[in-house]
TITORTOR-460433 format. One record per residue (C-alpha): x, y, z. Coordinates in pm, whole numbers, padded with zeros to 5 digits, always signed. Example, Ala and Ser with C-alpha at 12.3 -4.5 7.8 and 13.67 -1.06 7.14 Angstrom:
REM residues 2
+01230-00450+00780+01367-00106+00714
REM end
This chain:
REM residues 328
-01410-06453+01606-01094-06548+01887-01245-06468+02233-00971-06251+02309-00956-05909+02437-00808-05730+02152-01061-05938+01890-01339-05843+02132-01222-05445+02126-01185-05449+01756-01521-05596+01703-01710-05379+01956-01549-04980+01817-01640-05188+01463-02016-05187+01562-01963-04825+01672-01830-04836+02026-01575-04512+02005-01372-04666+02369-01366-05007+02525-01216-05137+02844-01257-05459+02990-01235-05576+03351-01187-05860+03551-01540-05978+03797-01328-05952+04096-01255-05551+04067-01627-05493+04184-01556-05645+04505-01694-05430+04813-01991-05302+04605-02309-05271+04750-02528-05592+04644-02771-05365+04495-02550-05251+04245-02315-05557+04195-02338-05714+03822-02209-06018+04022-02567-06107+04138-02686-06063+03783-02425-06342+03632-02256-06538+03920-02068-06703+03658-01944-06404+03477-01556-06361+03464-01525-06018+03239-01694-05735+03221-01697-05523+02895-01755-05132+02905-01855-04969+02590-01859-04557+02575-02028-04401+02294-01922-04048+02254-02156-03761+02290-02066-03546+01960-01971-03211+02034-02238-03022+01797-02526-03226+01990-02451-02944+02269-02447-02630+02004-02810-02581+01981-02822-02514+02397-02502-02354+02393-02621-02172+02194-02950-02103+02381-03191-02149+02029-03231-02534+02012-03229-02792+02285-03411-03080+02164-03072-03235+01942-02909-03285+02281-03218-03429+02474-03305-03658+02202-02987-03767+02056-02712-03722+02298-02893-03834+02608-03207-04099+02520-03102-04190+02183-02756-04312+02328-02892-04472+02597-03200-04622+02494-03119-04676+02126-02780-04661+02010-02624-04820+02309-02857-05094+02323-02817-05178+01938-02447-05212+01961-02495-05422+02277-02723-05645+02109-02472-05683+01813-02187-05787+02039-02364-06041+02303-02460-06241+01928-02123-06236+01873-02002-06376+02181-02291-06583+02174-02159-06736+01847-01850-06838+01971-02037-07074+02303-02022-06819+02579-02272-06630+02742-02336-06279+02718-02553-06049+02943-02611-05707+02802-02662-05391+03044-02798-05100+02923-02799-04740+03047-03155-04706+03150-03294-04570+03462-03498-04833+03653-03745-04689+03924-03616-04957+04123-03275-04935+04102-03298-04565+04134-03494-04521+04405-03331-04685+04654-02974-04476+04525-03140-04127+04523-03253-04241+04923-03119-04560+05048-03430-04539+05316-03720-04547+05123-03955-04838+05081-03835-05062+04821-04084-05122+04528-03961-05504+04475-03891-05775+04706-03604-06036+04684-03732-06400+04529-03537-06604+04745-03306-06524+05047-02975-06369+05064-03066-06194+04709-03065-05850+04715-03395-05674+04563-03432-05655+04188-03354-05488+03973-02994-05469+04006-02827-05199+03827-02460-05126+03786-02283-04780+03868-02163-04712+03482-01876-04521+03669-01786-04761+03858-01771-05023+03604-01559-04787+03317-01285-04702+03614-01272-05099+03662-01229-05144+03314-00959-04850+03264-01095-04607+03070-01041-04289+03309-01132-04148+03618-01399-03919+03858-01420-03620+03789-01445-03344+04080-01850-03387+03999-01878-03726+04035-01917-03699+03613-01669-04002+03470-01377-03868+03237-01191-04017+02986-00832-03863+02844-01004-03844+02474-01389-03710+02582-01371-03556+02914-01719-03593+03058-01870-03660+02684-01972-04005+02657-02247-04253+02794-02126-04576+02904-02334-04938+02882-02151-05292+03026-02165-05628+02902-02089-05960+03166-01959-06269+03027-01801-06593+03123-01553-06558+02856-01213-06490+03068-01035-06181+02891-00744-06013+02992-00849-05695+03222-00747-05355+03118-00476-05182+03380-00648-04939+03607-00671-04552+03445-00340-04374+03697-00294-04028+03502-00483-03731+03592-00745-03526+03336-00936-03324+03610-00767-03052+03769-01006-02956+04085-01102-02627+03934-01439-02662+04068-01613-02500+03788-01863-02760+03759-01981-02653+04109-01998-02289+04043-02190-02318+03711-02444-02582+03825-02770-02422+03795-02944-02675+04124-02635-02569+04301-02598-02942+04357-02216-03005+04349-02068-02876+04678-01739-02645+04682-01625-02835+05037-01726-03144+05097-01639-03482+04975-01724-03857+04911-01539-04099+04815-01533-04490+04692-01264-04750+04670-01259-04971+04296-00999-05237+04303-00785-05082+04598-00800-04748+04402-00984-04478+04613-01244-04213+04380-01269-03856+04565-01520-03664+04425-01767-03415+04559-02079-03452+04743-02408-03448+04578-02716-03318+04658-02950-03562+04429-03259-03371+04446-03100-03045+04326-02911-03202+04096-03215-03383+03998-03466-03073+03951-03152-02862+03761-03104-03147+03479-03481-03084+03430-03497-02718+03381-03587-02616+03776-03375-02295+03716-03636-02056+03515-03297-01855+03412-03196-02139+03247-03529-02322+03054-03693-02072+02827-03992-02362+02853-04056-02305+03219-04341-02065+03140-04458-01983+03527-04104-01793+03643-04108-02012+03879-03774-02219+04045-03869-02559+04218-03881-02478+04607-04116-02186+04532-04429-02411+04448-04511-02750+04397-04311-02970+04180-04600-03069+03963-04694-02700+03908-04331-02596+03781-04312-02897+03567-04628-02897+03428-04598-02537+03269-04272-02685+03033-04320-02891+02755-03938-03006+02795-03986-03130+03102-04261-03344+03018-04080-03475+02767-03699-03424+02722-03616-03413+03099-03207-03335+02972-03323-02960+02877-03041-02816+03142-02770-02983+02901-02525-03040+03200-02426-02712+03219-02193-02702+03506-02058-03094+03537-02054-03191+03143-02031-02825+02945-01825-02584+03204-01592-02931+03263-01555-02952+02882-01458-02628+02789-01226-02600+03077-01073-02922+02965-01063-02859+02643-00927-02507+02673-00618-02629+02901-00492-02909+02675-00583-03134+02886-00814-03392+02612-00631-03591+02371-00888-03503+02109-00851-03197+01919-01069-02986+01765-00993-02667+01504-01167-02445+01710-01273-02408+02048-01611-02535+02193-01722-02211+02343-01720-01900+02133-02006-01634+02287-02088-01547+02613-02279-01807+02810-02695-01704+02827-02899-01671+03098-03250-01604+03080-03372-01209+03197-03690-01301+03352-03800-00922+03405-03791-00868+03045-04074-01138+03019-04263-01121+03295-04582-00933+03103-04559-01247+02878-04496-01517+03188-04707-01400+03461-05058-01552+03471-05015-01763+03176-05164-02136+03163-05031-02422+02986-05083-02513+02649-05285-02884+02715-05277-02903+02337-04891-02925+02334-04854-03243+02611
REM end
């Protein structure tokens, strides 16, 4: 294969990438060294973003409110920790055929890496082997690194869009020292500020008024600010009107965190069961329903009234009952 961009694209949707983008090493200047693939390669000069679409039907079973484990097993961990990685794989033997080297980075959460961005304060679980290195494991923003390589923007949520998904895909990176030709920076606009991913969030994470913001290759992201731990105990199930698994009735606030969790089997398991309702779904079928997604569909995404869970018309069943150890 040519080491050129355009060979390296065609190769990569081949093995079953549905976008690439590449970007030059210098775009992730300013980043903070814990999140900096430059301290992974020093010698890298591209970096290669993959997305990997999240199918529309993985989200019908929750939509509809009668089968969640599709989503939580295909469109979140089988992406990341399967599909992603595969493809990855695939490609770095590729480049790897042709002399240069290839570092693959996956999608997966690392305790290390996301401890310290939930609360940059807390003790770090790793130290640095040798000075002036920041702590491993490094682990790159996948946001940060698809705006570098031009494949769309921040959404209002903080969620990445791209013109043909909207918030649907899940992104992995590849570093190289093969110099390709960088992809122009994303400049059109696919989110609109409707704010409907804040209003439908079941943690309430996603606030209506205040900001953050970063700067990627002299391009400053606005998005809003996000309460983590919310946002962390809604993509779980915390909301009992929105996980028919969280048996107790409970929301996490009202009890301990390893009481609420340990009465749902999804939560043990399939910690996705929320399905993104507000920052993924509500963004989706807003975008989607205001022409604002290059892909098209015959018919639209949402087509009943949106569930939620009446909790007084279960609580004879709810109240008092103990977990099933048999299911865990």
């Amino acid at each position: 294969m040519k080491m050129n961009s355009e060979n390296i694209k065609k190769f990569a949707k081949k093995l079953g990438a549905d976008l690439v983008g590449i970007s030059s090493m210098d775009r992730f200047e300013g980043a903070p060294p814990q999140q900096d693939p430059r301290y992974i390669f020093p010698e890298a000069k591209s970096c290669i973003v993959m997305a990997f679409r999240i199918p529309r039907g993985y989200y019908r079973g929750i939509e509809e409110g009668t089968n969640f484990a599709t989503y939580t097993a295909m469109g979140y961990a089988g992406i990341n920790e399967i599909y992603g990685p595969i493809v990855l794989r695939e490609l770095c033997c590729a480049i790897e055929d042709e002399g240069f080297e290839a570092v693959p980075l996956p999608n997966i959460q690392l305790r290390s890496a996301v401890q310290w961005w939930v609360k940059k304060d807390t003790p770090p679980v790793s130290v640095p082997v040798s000075e002036g290195l920041p702590n491993p494991d490094v682990m790159i923003d996948m946001r940060v690194a698809a705006f570098a390589a031009g494949l769309g923007e921040f959404g209002y949520s903080k969620v990445f869009l791209t013109p043909e998904f909207g918030p649907m895909q899940r992104f992995v990176a590849l570093l190289t020292d093969a110099e390709l030709e960088s992809d122009p920076i994303f400049t059109g606009k696919i989110c609109d500020r409707c704010k409907l991913c804040a209003r439908m969030c079941t943690g309430e994470a996603i606030s209506m008024t205040e900001m953050d913001s970063i700067t990627i290759a002299g391009h400053k992201c606005e998005f809003a600010k996000i309460d983590l731990h919310k946002c962390g105990s809604a993509y779980r199930g915390g909301n009992d009107k929105f996980n028919p698994f969280l048996l107790t009735g409970k929301q996490f606030g009202d009890g301990p965190i390893e009481e609420t969790m340990g009465m749902s089997l999804y939560n043990r398991h399939s910690p996705a069961i929320e399905g993104a309702r507000g920052c993924m779904r509500e963004c989706y079928i807003h975008l989607e329903q205001t022409g604002r997604l290059t892909r098209k569909f015959k018919s639209k995404f949402r087509k009943r009234k949106p569930w939620v869970i009446d909790r007084e018309k279960f609580k004879d069943y709810i109240v008092g009952r103990k977990p099933d150890k048999t299911l865990y």
